[in-house]
C-alpha positions in Angstrom: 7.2 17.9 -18.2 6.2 18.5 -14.4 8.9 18.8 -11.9 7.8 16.2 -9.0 9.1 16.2 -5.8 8.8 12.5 -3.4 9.4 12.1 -0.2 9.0 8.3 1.4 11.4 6.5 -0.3 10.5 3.0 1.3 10.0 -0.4 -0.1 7.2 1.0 -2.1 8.3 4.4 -2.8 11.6 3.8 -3.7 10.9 1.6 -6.8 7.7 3.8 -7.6 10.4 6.5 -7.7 12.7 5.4 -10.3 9.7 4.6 -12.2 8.6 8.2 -12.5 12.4 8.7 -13.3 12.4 5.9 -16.0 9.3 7.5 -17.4 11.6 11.6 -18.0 10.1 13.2 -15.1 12.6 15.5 -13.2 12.8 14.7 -9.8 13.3 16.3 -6.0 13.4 13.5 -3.3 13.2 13.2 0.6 13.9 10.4 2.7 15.3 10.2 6.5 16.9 7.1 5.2 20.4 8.3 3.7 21.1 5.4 1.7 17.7 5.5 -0.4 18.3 9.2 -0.8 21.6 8.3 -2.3 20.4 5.7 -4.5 17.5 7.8 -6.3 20.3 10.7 -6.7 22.4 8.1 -8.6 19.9 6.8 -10.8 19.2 10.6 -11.4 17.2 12.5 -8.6 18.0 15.7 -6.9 18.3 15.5 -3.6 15.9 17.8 -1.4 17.5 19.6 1.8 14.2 19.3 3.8 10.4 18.3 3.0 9.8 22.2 3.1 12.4 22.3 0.1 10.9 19.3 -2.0 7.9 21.0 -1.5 8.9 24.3 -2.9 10.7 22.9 -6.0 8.0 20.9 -7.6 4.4 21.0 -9.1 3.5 17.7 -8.0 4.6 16.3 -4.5 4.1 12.6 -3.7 4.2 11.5 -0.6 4.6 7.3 0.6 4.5 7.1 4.2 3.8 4.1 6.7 0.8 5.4 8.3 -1.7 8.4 9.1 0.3 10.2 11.9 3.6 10.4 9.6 1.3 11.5 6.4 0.1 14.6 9.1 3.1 15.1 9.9 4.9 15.4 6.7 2.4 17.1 5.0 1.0 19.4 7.8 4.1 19.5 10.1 6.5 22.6 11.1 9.0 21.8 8.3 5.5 20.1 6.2 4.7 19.9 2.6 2.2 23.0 3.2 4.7 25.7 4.4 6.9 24.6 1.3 4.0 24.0 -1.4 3.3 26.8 -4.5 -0.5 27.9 -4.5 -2.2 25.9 -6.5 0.5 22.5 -6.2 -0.9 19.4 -7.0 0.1 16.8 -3.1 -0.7 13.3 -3.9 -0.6 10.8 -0.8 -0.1 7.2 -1.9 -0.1 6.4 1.8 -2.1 3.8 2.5 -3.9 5.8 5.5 -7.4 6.6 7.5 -9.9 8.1 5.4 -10.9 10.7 7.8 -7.2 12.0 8.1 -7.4 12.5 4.5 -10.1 14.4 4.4 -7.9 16.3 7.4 -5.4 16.8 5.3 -7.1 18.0 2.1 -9.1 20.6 4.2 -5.8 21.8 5.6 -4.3 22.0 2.2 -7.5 23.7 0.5 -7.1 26.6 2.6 -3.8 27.3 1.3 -5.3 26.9 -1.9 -3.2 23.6 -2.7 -4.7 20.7 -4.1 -4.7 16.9 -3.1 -5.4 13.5 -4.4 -5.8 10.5 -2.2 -4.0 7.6 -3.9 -3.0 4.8 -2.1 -1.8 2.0 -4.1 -2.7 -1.9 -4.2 -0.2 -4.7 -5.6 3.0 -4.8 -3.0 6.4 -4.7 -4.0 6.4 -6.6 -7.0 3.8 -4.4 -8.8 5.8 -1.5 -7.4 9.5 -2.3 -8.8 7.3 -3.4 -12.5 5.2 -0.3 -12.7 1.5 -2.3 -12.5 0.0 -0.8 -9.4 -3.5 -0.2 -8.8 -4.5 2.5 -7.5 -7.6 4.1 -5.9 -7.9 8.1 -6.4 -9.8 10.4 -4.4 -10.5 14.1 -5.5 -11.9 16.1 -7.4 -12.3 15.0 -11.8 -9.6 17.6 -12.7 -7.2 16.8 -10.4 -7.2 13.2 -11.5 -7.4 13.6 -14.7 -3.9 16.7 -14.7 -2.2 13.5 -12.7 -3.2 10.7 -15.1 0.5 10.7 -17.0 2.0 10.6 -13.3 0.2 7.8 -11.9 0.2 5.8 -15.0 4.2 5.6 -14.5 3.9 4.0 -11.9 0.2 2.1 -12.4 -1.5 -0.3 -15.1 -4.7 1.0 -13.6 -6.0 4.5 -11.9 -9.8 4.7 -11.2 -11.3 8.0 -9.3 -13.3 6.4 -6.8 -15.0 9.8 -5.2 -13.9 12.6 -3.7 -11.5 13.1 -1.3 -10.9 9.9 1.2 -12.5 7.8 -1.2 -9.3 6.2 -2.6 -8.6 5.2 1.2 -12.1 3.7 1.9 -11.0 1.7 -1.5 -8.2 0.4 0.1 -9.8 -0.6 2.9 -12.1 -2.9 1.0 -9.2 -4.0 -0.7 -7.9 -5.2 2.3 -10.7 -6.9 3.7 -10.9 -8.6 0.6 -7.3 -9.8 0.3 -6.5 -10.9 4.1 -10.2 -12.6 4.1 -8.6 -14.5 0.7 -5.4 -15.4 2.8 -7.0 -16.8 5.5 -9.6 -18.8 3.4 -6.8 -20.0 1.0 -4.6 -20.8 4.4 -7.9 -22.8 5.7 -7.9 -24.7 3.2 -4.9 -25.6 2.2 -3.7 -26.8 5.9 -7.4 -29.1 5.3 -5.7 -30.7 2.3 -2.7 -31.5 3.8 -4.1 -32.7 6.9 -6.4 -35.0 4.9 -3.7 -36.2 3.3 -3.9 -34.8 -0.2 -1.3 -32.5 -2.1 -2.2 -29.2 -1.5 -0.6 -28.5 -5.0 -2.8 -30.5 -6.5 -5.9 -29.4 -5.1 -4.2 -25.4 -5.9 -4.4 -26.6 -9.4 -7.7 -27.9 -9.2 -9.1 -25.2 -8.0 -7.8 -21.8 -9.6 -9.8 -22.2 -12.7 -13.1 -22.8 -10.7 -15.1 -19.9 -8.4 -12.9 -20.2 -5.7 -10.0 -19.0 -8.3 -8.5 -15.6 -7.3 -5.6 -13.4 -8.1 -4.9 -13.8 -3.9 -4.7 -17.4 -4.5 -2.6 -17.2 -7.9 -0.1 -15.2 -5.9 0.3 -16.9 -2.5 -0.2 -20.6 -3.1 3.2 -20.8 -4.8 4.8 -19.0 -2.5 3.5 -20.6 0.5 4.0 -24.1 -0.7 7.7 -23.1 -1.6 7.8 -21.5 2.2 8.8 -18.3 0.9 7.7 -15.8 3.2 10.0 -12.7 2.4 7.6 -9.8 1.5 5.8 -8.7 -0.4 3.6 -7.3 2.2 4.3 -7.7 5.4 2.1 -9.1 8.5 3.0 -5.7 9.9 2.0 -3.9 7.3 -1.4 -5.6 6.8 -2.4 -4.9 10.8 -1.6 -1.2 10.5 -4.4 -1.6 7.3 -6.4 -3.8 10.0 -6.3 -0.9 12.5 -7.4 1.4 10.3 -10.3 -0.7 8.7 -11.5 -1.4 12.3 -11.5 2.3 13.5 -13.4 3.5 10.1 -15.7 1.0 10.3 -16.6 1.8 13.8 -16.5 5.1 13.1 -19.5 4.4 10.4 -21.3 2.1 12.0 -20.5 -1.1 9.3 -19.6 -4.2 11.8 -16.5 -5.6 10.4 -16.3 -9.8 11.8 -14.2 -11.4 9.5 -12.0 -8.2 9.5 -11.5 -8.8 13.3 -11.0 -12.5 13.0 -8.0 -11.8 10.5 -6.6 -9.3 12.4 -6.5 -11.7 15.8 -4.6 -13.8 13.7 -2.2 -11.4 12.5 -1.8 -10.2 15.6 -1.2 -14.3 17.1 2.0 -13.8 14.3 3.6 -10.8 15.2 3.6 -12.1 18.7 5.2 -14.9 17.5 8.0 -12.7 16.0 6.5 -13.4 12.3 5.3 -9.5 11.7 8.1 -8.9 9.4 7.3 -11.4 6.8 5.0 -11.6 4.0 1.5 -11.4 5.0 1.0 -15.1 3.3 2.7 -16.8 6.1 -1.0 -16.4 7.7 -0.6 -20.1 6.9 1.6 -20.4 9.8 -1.0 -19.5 12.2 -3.5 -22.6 10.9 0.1 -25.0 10.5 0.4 -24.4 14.4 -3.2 -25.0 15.4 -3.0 -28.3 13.4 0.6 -29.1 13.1 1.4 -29.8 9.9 2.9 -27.7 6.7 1.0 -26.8 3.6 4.4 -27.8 1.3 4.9 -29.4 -2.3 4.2 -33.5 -2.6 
């Protein structure tokens, strides 16, 4: 079984860690956060000395980073992945990141003759800690196919999407698609209750019907029970925003209702809300017309 090194040991990398561990794979981890570090090596990681060192100890090396400049970084960087890496490694990013830096970075890494996926991941924390991520692969065929028993440790479902960068433009759609859902669930439920119906009621009228969604199944609880730990955070979904609006400039695809959300989003952070779950989108409608989406 492959030796596999991770570095990024956040709220999403952490729990996608100890699945890989839960699974028999050996593993060589990184974090700049001591405490996470310490708690992989208890459930039965080796700790790495730098990223270099993960780097040089494993076949596979996953890296789960906040953002395109520390997936560069890491990977690319003085004490980076590629200066620690075997010819012919296997460096997955499960960062959710821009798809041009990934194609950056795989050039980078090709020259060297290592090979990379892009694989960022959809599903939050929950589907993290359970193992039932989805996630969107780009690369070449073989390469996703040699990483199959890895990501399906960590994912119910792992679909190549292209080649690499792909698997980002993926989850960019994804997340046009799921803050779009937010704020069109939000919309509507603040209607209800300002018209004076439950909005539970018109949640359960609804989910069977066209306007039914997995957003809506997994926000609408939560929202009406005003639990707004993430998740995902509103932080979190604007650094996906950013991204989504610099691609699709970069393209030339007009992105409206992408812009709209993110206006929003970035209304809540103001408002000192970034850190919680990107469902408390509600809040920004509540405010404009003061009153609480909330159980009957």
């Amino acid at each position: 079984m492959k030796k596999i090194g991770f570095i990024g040991l956040g709220i999403m990398g952490k729990p996608m860690s100890k699945n890989l561990l839960k699974a028999g794979y050996q593993l060589v981890v990184y974090d700049i956060n001591e405490q996470a570090v310490t708690e992989l090596v208890e459930a039965g990681a080796e700790k790495g000395d730098s990223i270099k060192d993960v780097a040089s100890k494993a076949e596979v090396i996953i890296t789960m980073l906040p953002n395109s400049p520390q997936v560069k970084e890491v990977v690319l960087g003085e004490d980076g992945v590629i200066h620690g890496a075997k010819q012919d490694a296997l460096v997955i990013d499960m960062s959710s990141i821009a798809p041009l830096v990934s194609r950056e970075v795989g050039e980078e890494l090709a020259a060297k003759g290592i090979r990379f996926l892009d694989a960022p991941v959809s599903g939050g924390q929950p589907k993290a800690v359970d193992g039932t991520l989805s996630i969107m692969v780009g690369g070449k065929e073989a390469d996703f196919e040699e990483s199959l028993p890895v990501l399906k440790c960590m994912g119910a479902s792992a679909v190549l999407c292209g080649d690499v960068g792909a698997g980002n433009v993926t989850k960019l759609a994804n997340q046009i698609i799921v803050a779009v859902n937010i704020a069109a669930m939000s919309e509507a439920l603040v209607l209800a209750t300002k018209a004076g119906v439950d909005p539970e009621s018109v949640y359960k009228a609804i989910r069977g019907g066209l306007a039914g969604s997995t957003v809506l199944d997994a926000k609408a609880p939560l929202v009406m029970d005003r639990k707004f730990d993430p998740g995902f955070r509103i932080n979190l979904h604007i650094k996906d925003l950013n991204n989504i609006m610099e691609t699709g400039h970069e393209v030339g695809a007009p992105l409206p209702l992408s812009a709209s959300v993110m206006e929003m989003m970035q209304a809540l952070k103001v408002d000192g809300h970034g850190d919680k779950d990107h469902g408390s989108l509600v809040l920004f409608y509540e405010k404009l017309a003061n009153a609480i989406v909330q159980k009957g």
